[in-house]
N, C-alpha and C positions, 0 to 999 in steps of 0.2 A: 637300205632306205633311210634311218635313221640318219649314217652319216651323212648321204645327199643332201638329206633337209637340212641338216648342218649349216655344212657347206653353202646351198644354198641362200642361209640367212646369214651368215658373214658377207655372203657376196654382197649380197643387198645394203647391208649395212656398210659396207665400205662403201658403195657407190654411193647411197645417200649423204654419207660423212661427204666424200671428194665434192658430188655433186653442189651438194650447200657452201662448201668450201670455195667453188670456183666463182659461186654468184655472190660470195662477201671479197671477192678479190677483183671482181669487176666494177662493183658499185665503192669501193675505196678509190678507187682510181680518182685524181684529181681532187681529190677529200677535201683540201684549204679553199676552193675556189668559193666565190660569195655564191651563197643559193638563190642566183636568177635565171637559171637555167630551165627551171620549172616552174610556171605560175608564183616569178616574184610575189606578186603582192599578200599572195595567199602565206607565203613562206613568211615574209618580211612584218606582216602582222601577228604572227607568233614569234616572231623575234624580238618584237616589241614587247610584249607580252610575257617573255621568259627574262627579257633582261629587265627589265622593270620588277617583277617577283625575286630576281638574284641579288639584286640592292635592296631589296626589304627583305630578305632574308640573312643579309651581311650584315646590315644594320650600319650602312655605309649613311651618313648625312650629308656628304660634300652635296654641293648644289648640281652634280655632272649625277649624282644620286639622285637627287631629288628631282629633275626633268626623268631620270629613266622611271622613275615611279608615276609622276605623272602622266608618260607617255601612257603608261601599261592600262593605268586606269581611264586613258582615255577610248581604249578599243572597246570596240562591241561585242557583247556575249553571243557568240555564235555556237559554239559548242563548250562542253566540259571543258576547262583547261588543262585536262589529264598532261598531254603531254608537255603542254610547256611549265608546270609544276616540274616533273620529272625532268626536263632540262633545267631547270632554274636548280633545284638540289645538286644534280653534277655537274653545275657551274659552278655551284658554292667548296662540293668534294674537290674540285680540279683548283680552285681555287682565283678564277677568272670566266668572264665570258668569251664561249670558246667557238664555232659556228660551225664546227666539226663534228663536236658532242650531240647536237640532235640530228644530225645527217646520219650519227655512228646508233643511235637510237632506234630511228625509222628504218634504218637498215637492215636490225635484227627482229626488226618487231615482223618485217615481210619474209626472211630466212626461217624464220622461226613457224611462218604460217604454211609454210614446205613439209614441215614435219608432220602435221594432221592430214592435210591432203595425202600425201605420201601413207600414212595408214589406212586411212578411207578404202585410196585408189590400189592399195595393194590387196586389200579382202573382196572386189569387188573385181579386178580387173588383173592380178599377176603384179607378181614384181618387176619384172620388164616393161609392160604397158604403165606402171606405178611410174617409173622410171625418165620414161619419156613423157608423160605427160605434167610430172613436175618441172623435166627440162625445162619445154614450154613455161611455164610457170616462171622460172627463173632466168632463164636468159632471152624472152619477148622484148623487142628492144627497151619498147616505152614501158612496160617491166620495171625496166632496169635505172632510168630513168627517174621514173613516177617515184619509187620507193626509195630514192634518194633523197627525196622531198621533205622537208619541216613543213607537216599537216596530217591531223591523226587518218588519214586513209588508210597505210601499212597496217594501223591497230583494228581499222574493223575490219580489213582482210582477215587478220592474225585471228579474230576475235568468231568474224563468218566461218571461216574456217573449221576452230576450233568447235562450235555450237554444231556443224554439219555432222562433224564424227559424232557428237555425243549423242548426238535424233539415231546415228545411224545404230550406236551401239543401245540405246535405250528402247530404238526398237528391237533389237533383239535380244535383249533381255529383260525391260521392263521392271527393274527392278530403281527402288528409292534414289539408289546412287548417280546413276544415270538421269532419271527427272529431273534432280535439282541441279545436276552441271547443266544439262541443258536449257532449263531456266535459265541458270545464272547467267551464261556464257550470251546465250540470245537477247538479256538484260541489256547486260552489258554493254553487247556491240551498239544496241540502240543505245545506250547512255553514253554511248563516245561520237556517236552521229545519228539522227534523225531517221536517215535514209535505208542504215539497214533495217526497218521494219518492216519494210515493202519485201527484203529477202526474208530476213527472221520467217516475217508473216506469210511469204510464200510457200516455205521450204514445210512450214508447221501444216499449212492445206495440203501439198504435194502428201507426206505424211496421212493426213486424215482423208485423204480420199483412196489411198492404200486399204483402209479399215473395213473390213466385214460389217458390222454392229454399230453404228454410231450412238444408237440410244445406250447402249454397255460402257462403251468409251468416255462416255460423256457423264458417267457416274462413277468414276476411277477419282480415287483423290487426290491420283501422283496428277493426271491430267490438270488442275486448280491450281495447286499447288504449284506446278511447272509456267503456267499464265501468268498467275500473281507473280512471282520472281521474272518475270519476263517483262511486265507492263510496269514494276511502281520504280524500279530506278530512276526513269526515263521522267515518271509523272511525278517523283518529286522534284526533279531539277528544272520541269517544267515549271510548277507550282511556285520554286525559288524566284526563277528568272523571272515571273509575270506577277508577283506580288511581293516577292521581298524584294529581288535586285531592282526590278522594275524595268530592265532596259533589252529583256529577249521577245517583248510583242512587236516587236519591229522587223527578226526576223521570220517576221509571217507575210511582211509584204513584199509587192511585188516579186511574187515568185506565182501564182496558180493565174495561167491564160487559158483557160477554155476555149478562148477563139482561134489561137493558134491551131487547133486540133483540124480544121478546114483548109487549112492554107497548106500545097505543095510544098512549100521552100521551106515548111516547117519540118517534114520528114526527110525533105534531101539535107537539110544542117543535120538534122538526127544522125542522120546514116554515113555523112561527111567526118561528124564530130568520132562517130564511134571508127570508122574508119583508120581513126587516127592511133587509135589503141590498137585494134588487132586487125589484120588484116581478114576480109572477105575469107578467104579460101578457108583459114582457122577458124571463123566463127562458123563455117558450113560443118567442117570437121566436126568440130565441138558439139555442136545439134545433133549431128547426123550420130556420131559415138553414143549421144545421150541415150538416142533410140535404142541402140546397140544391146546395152546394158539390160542384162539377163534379171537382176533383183527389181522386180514391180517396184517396190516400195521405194527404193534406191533412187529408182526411176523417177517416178514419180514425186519424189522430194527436190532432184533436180531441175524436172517442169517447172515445177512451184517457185524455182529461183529464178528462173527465165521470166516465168510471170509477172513475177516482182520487179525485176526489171523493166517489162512493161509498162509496168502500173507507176513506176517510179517516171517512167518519161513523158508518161501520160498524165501525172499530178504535176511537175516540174518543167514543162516544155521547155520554159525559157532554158533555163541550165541543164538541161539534156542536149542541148542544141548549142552551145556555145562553154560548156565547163566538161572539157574531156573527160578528165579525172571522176568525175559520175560517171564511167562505164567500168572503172577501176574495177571494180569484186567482180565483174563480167568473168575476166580473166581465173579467176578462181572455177566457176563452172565449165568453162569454157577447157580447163586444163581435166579438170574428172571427165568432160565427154569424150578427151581426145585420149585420155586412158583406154576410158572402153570400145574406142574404136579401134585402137591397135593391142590390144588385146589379140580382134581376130586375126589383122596384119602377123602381128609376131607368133601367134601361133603355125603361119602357112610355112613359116623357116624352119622349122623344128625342126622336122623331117627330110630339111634338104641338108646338104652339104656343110663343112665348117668353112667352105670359102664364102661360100652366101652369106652365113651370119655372121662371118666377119665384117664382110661387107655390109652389110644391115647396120652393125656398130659404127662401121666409118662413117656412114651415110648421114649418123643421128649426130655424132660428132661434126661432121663438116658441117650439117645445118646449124647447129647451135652455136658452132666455133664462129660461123657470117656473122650470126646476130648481135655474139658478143664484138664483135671488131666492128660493126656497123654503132654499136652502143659507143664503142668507145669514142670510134671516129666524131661521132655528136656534141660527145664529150668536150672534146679536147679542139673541138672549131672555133670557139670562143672562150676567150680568158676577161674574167671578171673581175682578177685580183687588184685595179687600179680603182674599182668602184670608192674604195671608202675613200681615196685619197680626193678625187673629183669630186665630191659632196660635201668634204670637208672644207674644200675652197670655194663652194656654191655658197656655205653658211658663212664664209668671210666675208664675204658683200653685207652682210644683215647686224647690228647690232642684238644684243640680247633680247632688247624687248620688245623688238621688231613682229609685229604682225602682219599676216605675209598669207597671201593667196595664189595655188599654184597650179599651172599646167604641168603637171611634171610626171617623169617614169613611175608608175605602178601605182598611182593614185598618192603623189607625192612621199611613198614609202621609202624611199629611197635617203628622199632628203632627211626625214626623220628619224630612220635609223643610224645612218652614216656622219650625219650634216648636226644630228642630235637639234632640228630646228621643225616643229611642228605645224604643218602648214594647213590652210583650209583647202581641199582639193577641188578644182576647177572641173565639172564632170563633162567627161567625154562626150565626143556623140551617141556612141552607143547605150551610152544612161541616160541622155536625155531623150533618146529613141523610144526609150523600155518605158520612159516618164510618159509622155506622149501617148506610147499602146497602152498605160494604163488609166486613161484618161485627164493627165495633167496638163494643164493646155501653158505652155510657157511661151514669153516674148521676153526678148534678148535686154531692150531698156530696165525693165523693169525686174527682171529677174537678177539681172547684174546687181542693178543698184543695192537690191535685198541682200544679195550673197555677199557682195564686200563692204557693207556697211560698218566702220570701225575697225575694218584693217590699211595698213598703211602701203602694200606693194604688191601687185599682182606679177609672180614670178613664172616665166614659159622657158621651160628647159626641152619639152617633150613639142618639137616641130613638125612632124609627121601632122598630130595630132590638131595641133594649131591650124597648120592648113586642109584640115578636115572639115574644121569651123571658120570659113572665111569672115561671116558678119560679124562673130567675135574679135577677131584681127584687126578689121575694118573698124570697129569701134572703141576700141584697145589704142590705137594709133590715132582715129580723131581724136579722144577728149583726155587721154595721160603723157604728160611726158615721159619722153625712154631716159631712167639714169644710167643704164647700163647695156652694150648690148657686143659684149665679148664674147669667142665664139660657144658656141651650145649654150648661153647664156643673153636672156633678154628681160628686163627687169622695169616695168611702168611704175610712175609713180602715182598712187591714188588718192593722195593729200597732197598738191603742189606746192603747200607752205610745212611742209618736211624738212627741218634742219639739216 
């Protein structure tokens, strides 16, 4: 027996090794290409962000320095800048701005979140069902995708993750060591995004409704102790942002619609948006494994994430329903419930033949083998690597001190990073939509005049979008002259007496 167990755990450990191994050879795939493959804008605002901190930390002054500092400090604090710090340092180690480097980042911060799942799911459910339901985990298309992405999401996968085993392992032993990781670790994830507190905060009830005793529980000092290091990261960066930095009360608005909660099309976008992540038939799996799952407690700290989930789409409609990437950590429970459901699957092979579970292998293999060639195919349908040189020629039309108001790709992010030309962006329909639902009542005269007051060129590169807004077009062509209108390029002029 002994050696079996062995045996046994090498096996495991080889597959783990391979398995991790396959999912950092899939997401390197096409590595140089510009990151607009996945929610540009999001990507493209920490790009601004890390390359702006890399010339303050060069101690570069040239003036191509001094715009990237400025750019950096013109963004919004929306989260901790963990990761683009952390790029901005291995821009400086490599010794240039490199767009590979945080793609090579977020890469292993999600490979790396394979590993606690993978212990979790192996105490609970077998090394085989461990096995496959990491699969899942790492080669899901949008996976594979999503964790390619510069945006700390991979870190609070990495981070939910890690916090999941520590609950699991502190509840079974309850001992100091375990409190405080799990503190830290749930801290944490909330101090690198908002949003996992609704899981933190669920996984922690799923846990406490496990509990015999709550009035016993609730006089433990590990229990306090584990809260406080859970809640004051979060509440001092808050405290930062809304009275020293001064500039994170802004992202409190428009985001909570209550009224969306009555409207139909609010939960077919829900169910549309998450759709896009994982497919129906896996999140049924995922649930239905959850049930599976013989540890109450196990269990029931899983509920607790689904809840959280819940409650997160239920505070956030708007961006539950329109920003995919909030189903992201989905994927992480979704992969333990598909553990414990094939658990019972791979147990009914035991006892049959070695052609069966050979077959069993190939089966798991040709399914994951689709996913990855389906990843790649996605990949590899679009080449971005012309971007910077098309932006660079956008900002040849503009002299330097040109102020400049723009329809343009990804909230003019494009021109900004590439074009190195910082524009005031022209907002969409869909933001003036979200304006409007949140009772801003706007008229196109007057709202114009406000928005380009003192700048000199309203620039439309983004035409789809243009004729989204006809009356904008329509009044864009009455009252500017066009000085430019080459192709994907259209350029009014809003000072007619412009040398």
């Amino acid at each position: 027996m002994p050696a079996e167990h062995s045996t046994r755990n090498w096996t495991f450990l080889f597959s783990c090794i391979l398995l991790i191994a396959c999912g950092l050879l899939i997401r390197i795939y096409d590595l140089s290409d510009a990151p607009l493959d996945f929610h540009p804008t999001r990507q493209l605002h920490s790009a601004l962000m890390a390359r702006g901190m890399y010339y303050q930390l060069s101690g570069d002054t040239s003036s191509q320095a001094m715009q990237a500092i400025r750019q950096w400090k013109l963004e919004g604090l929306i989260e901790p800048p963990i990761l683009e710090w952390l790029t901005a340092y291995a821009y400086r180690a490599a010794g240039s701005v490199d767009l590979r480097i945080p793609r090579l980042i977020v890469i292993v911060f999600w490979l790396m979140a394979a590993i606690p799942l993978l212990i979790s799911t192996r105490r609970e459910a077998g090394w085989k069902a461990a096995l496959f339901g990491s699969a899942f985990f790492l080669f899901l298309p949008y996976g594979i995708i999503a964790s390619r992405s510069f945006q700390p999401e991979t870190l609070l996968v990495l981070l939910l993750a890690l916090f999941m085993m520590a609950l699991f392992f502190w509840d079974c032993e309850r001992s100091w060591k375990w409190a405080v990781w799990a503190g830290l670790l749930g801290g944490m994830a909330i101090f690198v995004k908002t949003v996992a507190a609704f899981f933190v905060a669920g996984m922690w009830m799923g846990w406490l409704f496990s509990e015999g005793n709550w009035k016993d529980i609730f006089k433990e000092k590990k229990i306090w102790v584990t809260f406080l290091l859970t809640v004051l990261p979060y509440a001092a960066y808050l405290a930062y942002g809304l009275w020293v930095d001064k500039s994170y009360a802004g992202q409190f608005s428009l985001r909570f619609f209550p009224s969306m909660w009555v409207e139909l099309s609010f939960y077919l976008r829900w169910l549309s948006n998450l759709r896009r992540v994982v497919g129906v038939e896996w999140l049924v799996l995922g649930f239905a494994g959850t049930l599976l799952i013989e540890n109450k407690t196990v269990r029931n700290i899983l509920f607790g994430a689904w809840l959280g989930y819940l409650l997160l789409g239920f505070s956030l409609p708007y961006h539950i329903s329109t920003h995919d990437y909030y189903h992201l950590p989905l994927l992480l429970f979704i992969a333990f419930g598909i553990s414990g459901l094939f658990k019972g699957i791979f147990s009914l092979f035991e006892s049959k033949s070695a052609g069966l579970r050979i077959l069993r292998a190939v089966g798991c293999v040709f399914l994951f083998g689709v996913y990855v060639m389906d990843a790649r195919s996605e990949l590899k349908k679009v080449d971005y690597h012309m971007e910077n040189q098309y932006w660079e020629q956008v900002a040849a039309l503009f002299s330097p001190g040109d102020k400049v108001v723009a329809l343009s790709q990804d909230y003019g992010y494009r021109l900004a990073y590439w074009g190195w030309i910082t524009p005031r962006n022209w907002p969409t329909l869909d933001d003036i939509q979200l304006r409007q639902e949140a009772g801003q009542d706007l008229t196109l005269e007057d709202y114009f005049k406000d928005y380009t007051a003192g700048y000199d060129y309203f620039l439309v590169t983004d035409f789809d979008e243009l004729a989204r807004q006809p009356q904008l077009e329509e009044w864009l062509r009455k009252n500017y002259p066009i000085l430019s209108a080459q192709d994907g390029v259209l350029i009014f002029d809003l000072i007619p007496d412009n040398p």
